[in-house]
Each structure stands twice: as structure tokens, then as C-alpha cells.
C-alpha positions in Angstrom: 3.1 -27.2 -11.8 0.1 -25.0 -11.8 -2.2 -28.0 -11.8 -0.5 -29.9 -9.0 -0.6 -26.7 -6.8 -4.5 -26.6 -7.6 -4.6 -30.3 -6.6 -2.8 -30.0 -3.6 -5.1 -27.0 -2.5 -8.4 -28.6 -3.6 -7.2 -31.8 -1.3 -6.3 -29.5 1.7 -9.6 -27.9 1.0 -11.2 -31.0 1.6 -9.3 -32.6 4.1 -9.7 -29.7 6.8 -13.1 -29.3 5.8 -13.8 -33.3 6.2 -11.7 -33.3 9.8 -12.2 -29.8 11.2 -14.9 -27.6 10.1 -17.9 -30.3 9.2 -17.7 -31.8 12.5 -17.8 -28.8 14.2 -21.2 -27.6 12.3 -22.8 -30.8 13.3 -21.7 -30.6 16.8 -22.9 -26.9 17.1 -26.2 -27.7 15.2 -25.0 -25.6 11.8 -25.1 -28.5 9.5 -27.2 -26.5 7.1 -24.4 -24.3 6.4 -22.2 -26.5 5.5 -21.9 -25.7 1.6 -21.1 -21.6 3.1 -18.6 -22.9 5.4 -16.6 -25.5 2.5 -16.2 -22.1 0.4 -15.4 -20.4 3.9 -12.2 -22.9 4.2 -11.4 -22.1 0.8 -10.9 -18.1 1.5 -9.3 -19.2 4.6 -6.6 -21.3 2.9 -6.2 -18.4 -0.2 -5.6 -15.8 2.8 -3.2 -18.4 3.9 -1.1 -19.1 1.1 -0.9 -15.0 0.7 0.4 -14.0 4.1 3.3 -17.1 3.4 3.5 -15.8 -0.3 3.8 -12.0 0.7 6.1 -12.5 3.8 8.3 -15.1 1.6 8.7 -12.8 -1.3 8.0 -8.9 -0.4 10.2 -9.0 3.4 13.5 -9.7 2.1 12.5 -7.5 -0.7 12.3 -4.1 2.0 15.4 -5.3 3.7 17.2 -5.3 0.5 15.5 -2.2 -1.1 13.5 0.0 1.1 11.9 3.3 0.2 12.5 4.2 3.8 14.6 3.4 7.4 11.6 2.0 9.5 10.9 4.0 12.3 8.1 2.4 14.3 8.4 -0.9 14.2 5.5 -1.7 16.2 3.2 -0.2 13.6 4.2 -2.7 11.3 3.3 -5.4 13.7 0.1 -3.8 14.0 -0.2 -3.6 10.5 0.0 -7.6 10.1 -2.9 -7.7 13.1 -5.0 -5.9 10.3 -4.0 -8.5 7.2 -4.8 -11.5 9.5 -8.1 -10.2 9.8 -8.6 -9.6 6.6 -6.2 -12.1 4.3 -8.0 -15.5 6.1 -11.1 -14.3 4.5 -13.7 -14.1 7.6 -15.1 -10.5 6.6 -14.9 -10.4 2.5 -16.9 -14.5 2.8 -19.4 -13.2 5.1 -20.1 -10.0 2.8 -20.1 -12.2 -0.1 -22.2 -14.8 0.9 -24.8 -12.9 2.9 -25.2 -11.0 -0.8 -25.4 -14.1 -2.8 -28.7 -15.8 -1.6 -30.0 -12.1 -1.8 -28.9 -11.9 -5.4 -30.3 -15.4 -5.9 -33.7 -14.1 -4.6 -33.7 -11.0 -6.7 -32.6 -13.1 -10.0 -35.5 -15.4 -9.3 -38.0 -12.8 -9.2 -36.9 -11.1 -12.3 -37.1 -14.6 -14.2 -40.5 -14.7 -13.0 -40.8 -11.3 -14.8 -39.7 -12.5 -17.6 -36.1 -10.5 -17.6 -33.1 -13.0 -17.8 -30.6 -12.2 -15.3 -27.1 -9.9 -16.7 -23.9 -11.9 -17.4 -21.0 -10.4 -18.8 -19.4 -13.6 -20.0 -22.8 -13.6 -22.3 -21.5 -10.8 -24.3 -18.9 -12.6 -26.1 -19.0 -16.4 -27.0 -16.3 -18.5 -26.5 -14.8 -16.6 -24.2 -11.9 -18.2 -22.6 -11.4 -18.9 -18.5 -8.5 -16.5 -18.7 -10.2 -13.8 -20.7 -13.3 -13.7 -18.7 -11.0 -13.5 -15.4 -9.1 -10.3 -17.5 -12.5 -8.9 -18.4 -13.8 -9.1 -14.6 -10.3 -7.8 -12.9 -10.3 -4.6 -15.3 -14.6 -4.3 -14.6 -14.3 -4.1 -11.0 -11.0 -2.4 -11.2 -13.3 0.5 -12.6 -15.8 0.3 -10.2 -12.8 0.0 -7.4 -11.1 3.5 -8.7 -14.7 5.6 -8.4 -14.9 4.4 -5.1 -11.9 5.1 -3.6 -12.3 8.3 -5.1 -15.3 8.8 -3.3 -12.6 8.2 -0.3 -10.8 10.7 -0.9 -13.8 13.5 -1.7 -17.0 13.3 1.2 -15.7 14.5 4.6 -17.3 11.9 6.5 -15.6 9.0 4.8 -12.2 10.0 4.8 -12.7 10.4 8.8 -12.7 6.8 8.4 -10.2 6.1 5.5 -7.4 8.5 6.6 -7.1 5.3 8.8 -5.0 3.9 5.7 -3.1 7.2 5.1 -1.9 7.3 8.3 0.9 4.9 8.4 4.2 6.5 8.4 5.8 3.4 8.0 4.2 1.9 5.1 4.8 -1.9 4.6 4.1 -4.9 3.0 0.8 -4.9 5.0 -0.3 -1.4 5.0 -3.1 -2.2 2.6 -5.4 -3.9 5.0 -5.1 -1.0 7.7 -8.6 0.5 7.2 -11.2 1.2 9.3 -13.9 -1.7 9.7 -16.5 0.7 8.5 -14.5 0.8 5.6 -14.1 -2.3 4.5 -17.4 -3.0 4.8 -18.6 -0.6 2.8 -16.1 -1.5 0.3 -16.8 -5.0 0.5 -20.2 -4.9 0.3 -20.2 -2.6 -2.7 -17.3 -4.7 -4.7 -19.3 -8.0 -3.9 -22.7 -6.7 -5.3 -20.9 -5.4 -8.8 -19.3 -9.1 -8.8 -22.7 -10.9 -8.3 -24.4 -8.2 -10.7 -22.1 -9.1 -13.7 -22.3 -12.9 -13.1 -19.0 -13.6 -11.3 -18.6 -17.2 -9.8 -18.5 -17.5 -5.8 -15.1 -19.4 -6.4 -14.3 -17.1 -8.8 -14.5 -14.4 -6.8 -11.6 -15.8 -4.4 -9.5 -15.6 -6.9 -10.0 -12.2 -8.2 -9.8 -10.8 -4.7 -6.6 -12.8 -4.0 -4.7 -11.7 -7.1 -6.2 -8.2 -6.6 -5.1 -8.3 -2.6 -1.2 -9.5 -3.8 -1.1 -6.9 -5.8 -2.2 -4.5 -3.7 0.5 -5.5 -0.9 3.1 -5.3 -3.3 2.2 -1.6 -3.6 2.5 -0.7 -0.3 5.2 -2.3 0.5 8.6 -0.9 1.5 10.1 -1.3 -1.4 12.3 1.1 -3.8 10.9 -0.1 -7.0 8.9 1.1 -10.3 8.2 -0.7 -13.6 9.8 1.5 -16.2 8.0 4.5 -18.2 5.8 1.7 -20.0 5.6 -0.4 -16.9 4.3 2.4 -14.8 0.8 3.2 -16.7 0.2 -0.3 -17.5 0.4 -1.6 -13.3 0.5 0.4 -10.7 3.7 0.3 -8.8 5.2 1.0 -5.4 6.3 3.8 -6.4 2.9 5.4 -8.2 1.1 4.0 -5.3 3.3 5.8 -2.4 2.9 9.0 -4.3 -0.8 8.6 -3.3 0.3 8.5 0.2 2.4 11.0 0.0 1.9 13.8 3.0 0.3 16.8 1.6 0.0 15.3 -2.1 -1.6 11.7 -2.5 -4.5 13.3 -0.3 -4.8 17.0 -1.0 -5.9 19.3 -4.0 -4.7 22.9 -4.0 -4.4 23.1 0.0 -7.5 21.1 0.4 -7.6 18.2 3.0 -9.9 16.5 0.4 -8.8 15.1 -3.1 -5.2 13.5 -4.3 -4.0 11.7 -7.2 -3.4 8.1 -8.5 -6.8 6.4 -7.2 -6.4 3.7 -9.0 -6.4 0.4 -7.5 -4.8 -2.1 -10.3 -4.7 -0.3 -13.4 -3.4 3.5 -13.4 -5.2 3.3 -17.1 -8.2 5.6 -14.9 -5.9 8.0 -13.5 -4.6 8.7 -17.2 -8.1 8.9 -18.7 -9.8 11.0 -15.5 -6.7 13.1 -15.4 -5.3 12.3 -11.4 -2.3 10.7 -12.3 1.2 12.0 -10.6 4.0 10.0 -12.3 6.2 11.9 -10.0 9.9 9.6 -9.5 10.7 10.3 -5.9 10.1 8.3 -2.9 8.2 10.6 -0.7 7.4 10.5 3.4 3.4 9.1 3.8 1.0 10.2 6.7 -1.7 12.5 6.9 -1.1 16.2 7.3 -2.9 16.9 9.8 -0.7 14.6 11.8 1.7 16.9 12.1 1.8 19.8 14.8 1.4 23.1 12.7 0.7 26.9 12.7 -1.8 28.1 10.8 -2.2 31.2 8.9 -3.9 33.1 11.9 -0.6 32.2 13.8 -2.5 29.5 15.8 -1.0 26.2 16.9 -2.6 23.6 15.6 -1.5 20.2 17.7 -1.3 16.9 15.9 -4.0 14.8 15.5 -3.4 11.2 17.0 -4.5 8.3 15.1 -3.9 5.5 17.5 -1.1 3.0 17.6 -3.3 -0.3 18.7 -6.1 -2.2 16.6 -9.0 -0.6 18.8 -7.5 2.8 19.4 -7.4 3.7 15.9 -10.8 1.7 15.2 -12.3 4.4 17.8 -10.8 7.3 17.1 -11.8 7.2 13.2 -15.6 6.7 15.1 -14.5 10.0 16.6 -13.2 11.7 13.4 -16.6 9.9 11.5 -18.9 12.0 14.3 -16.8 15.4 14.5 -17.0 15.5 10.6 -20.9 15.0 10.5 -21.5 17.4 13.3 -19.1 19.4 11.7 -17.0 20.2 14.4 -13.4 21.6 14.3 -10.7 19.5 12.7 -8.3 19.5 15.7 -10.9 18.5 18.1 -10.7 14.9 17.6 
């Protein structure tokens, strides 16, 4: 079955490359990218299938179980504005493939040095298709948790990744509500560890597709955990909305800064680097900040607005980005 679903993509691949895209190149005068643009259509399609996959399986899933009544409707709708941006593959391809001629030019320089370029598949022979795609998942798994870490630590980024925190409503596509700044750096930074260690361009589409479903099924809606076992072997809906958790999944000892359970696949980091919270409730998310409070002068502090449209909240973490590096006062923005 696998095989005929691999078939079936491959010829879609083709066909809409052959009747669509290729004419189009050659009408614009873009022929020459016409290799970029046939792996383009293939992280189109593989955002495709997800969106179908996710709404199929993970809707009726938070209509049947949900961690929470859903309040604001709307910001699940804007929510999916985010994942179509972001599942059909325009942003992660162009990262990916502006890096990969740069990595090809860097490789080729060092062979002319006389220093063979780093593979990890090199370090064991034999090694199978499946273990190799194991070996990579965990590897930049690794990578993922330090930098969401450094999310959650430097002022001026989580100006722009409290973005993601700030759903109250978190859903099936809550993952892809970032900031653009945000994703880019991640993006960048996830594609230039996957080139470094030798990963395949069509490789690649498939780690970041199992590693995006994944991903949505944590965020979803959805009243679920995967047993004591379960729970430190995959991170759940449950470990995951602990993260988002007001006051908790972002905060260390009254801190705005810090949190617990960074890890983005495997909560393995969070039990080595000591941040996990196995906690077994199904907590409210947000920031806490959004929230109108009084401080411990007695002062009313109002709540900060995030935004409820695409651009509102893309500008306003521009705002918080600018009031964090000059440093001005948190309510101001």
C-alpha cells in the first residue's frame, strides 16, 4: 500500500509539474529553475496531503475529545491562514534551497582543500533507509530542542515567539502560528544542520513532514496522553500543552523568561537537561502578560494585545521585537 501511495504521489508530482509549473517557467523566462521548482511541487503536494491528513484525522478527534470548549473560533480560522502558509512548503523550500547551492559551494572548496565533506550516514556502513531517517529525526530533534530553548531564554526572541504562546484556543494548527521572523530563523538554522550532516534534499521533505504531523498532533485540542512509558518516549498533547500552559510552560520562578518541556519530538532532552513537567492536567494556554493584572506596587497593569488577524499579530511582535531591544517597559507595547 505504501508503495502504491509513493507511486501515485511520484505521478502527481510529475503530472502537475509536466502541465502546470514547467510551462509556466518557460513562459516567464525561469526555465533554468526548473530542477528547484520539480522539488518545489513536491513540498507543495507533501503540505497537501498533511492539511487533508490532519483535518481528516485530528478534527473529529477535538470534537470527540477536547482538552477545552473553544472560545474564539475565529482564531482557529486564523490559525489554518498560518499552516497554509507554511504546510504547502513555499518558505521551508526557499530556505532550503537558497542554502543548498551555498553548501554545494562551500563543499567544493573544501574538496579542493583536500577535506572530504561530513556525512553521518558514513559513520556506520550498511546502514539501512529507515535507520538513517531514525538517526537524522533524533539529530535534528537535538538541535530543534536547544533552539527553542533559546526561544524561550533571550528577551528579544521571545518578543517574536510569544506569537505561538498566545493562542488561547490551541488547535490542530496552532503549531504554525509564529512570527515570520521566527520561522525563518528556525528554518534557516534546521536547514543548514540538515545539509551539514549530509541529509538528502528529498529527504528532507520527509523529515520535515513527519516532524510537522507530529507536531500538529501536539497542539491539537485533544484530551490525550500516551501512558507513563508513552509519555517520555513521544511527546504528547498533553506534555506539549503543559508547555503552553499560562504562567508555567513559559515562566521560571516568576520570570517571563524560561519554562519546561522544550522538546520538539522526543521529551528524551527534557529528561536528560532536567525541564520536563509530566504534570497530568489539562491546563488554560496564553501568555501571562495577556492578562489585565496588578502588580506588587498596586499598579494596574492592562493586557497586552497580540492581534487577532495575520498582519496584526505579524506587527505587533515587530513592536514587542523593538520595545525589548530598546528595552522599554513591558506594557508599552
Amino acid at each position: 500500500m505504501i508503495q502504491h501511495f509513493i507511486d501515485w504521489f511520484a505521478f502527481l508530482q510529475g503530472w502537475l509539474f509536466e502541465s502546470v509549473v514547467e510551462p509556466l517557467l518557460f513562459y516567464t523566462g525561469l526555465g533554468e529553475y526548473a530542477e528547484d521548482a520539480f522539488e518545489g511541487v513536491e513540498w507543495f503536494l507533501a503540505g497537501a496531503c498533511e492539511v487533508a491528513a490532519l483535518f481528516l484525522i485530528l478534527r473529529p478527534l477535538e470534537s470527540l475529545i477536547p482538552a477545552q470548549k473553544m472560545s474564539d473560533r475565529h482564531a482557529r480560522w486564523n490559525d489554518f491562514v498560518y499552516t497554509l502558509i507554511h504546510r504547502l512548503g513555499f518558505f521551508t523550500m526557499a530556505v532550503f534551497f537558497t542554502l543548498d547551492p551555498i553548501m554545494d559551494h562551500v563543499a567544493g572548496a573544501l574538496r579542493m582543500e583536500g577535506v572530504h565533506p561530513f556525512n553521518l550516514e558514513s559513520l556506520v556502513t550498511g546502514m539501512s533507509p529507515l535507520a538513517s531517517f531514525l538517526v537524522y529525526l533524533v539529530v535534528l530533534d537535538f538541535f530543534d530542542y536547544w533552539f527553542h530553548r533559546g526561544q524561550h531564554k533571550f528577551r528579544w526572541w521571545w518578543a517574536l515567539h510569544s506569537l505561538h504562546h498566545s493562542q488561547q484556543n490551541m488547535n490542530l494548527w496552532s503549531d504554525d502560528r509564529n512570527h515570520l521572523l521566527d520561522d525563518l530563523l528556525r528554518d534557516v538554522y534546521l536547514a543548514f544542520i540538515a545539509l551539514a550532516i549530509g541529509v538528502a534534499p528529498s529527504q528532507y521533505v520527509l523529515l520535515v513532514s513527519v516532524s510537522r504531523a507530529l507536531q500538529s498532533l501536539q497542539h491539537a485540542n485533544v484530551r490525550l496522553h500516551f501512558g507513563w512509558l508513552g509519555e517520555r518516549l513521544l511527546v504528547s498533547p498533553r506534555f506539549h500543552r503543559t508547555h503552553h500552559a499560562v504562567g508555567i510552560g513559559h515562566e521560571s520562578k516568576g520570570r517571563e523568561l524560561g519554562g519546561c518541556n522544550f522538546g520538539v519530538l522526543l521529551p528524551v532532552w527534557d529528561l536528560l537537561f532536567r525541564t520536563a513537567n509530566f504534570a497530568t492536567d489539562f491546563r488554560g494556554t496564553g501568555v501571562r502578560d495577556q492578562f489585565e493584572r496588578v502588580d506588587a506596587d498596586g499598579r494596574l497593569t492592562p493586557a497586552r494585545d497580540y492581534g487577532r488577524g495575520f498582519w496584526r499579530q505579524q506587527w505587533l511582535g515587530i513592536v514587542r521585537l523593538a520595545a525589548s531591544i530598546s528595552r522599554r517597559p513591558r506594557g508599552t507595547a
